[in-house]
N, C-alpha and C positions, 0 to 999 in steps of 0.2 A: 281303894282305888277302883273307880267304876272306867271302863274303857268308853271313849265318845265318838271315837273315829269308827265306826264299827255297826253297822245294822241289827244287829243280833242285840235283843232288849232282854232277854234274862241270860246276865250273869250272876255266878253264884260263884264268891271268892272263897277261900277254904286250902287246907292244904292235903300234898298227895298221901293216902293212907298205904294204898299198896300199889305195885308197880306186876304184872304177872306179864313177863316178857314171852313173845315166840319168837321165831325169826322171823317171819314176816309184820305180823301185827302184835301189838300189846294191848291190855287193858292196863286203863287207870284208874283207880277210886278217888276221889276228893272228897274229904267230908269237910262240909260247911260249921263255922262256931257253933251254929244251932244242930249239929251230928248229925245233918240231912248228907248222905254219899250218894254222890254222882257220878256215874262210870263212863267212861270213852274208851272204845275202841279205836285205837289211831296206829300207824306205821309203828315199827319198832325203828325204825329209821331216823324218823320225827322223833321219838323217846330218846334220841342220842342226839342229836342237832339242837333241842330243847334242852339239852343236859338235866331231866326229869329225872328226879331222886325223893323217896319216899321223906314226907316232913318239908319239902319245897313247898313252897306259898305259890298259886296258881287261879287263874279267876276261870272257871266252868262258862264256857260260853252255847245256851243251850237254845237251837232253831228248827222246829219242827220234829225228825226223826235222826237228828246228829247232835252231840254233842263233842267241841272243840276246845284246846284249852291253851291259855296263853300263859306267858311270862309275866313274873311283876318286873 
């Protein structure tokens, strides 16, 4: 599933390897089929409203110096 509503032209679908929660912000890793791991720093906030759990299917949405990541 490639997302189309959306500006951001490198997505990289894969799923979450590791989850390293803080309380304010988390890191996420996503490796892609091809074992490419992509990390995001995002809220731990968003890590709970996403209900983001290690082995979840997610598409890396990657734009300049952010990387964001969505729901299937």
């Amino acid at each position: 599933m490639t997302i189309h509503a959306i500006n951001v032209r490198n997505q990289f679908r894969g799923k979450i390897r590791e989850i390293i929660e803080g309380p304010v912000v988390s890191e996420i890793d996503v490796e892609t089929p091809g074992g490419l791991v992509v990390t995001s720093v995002i809220t731990t906030r968003s890590v709970k409203e996403l209900e983001l759990a290690v082995g979840k299917e997610v598409i890396a949405l990657v734009k300049s110096t952010e990387v964001s990541i969505a729901t299937l």
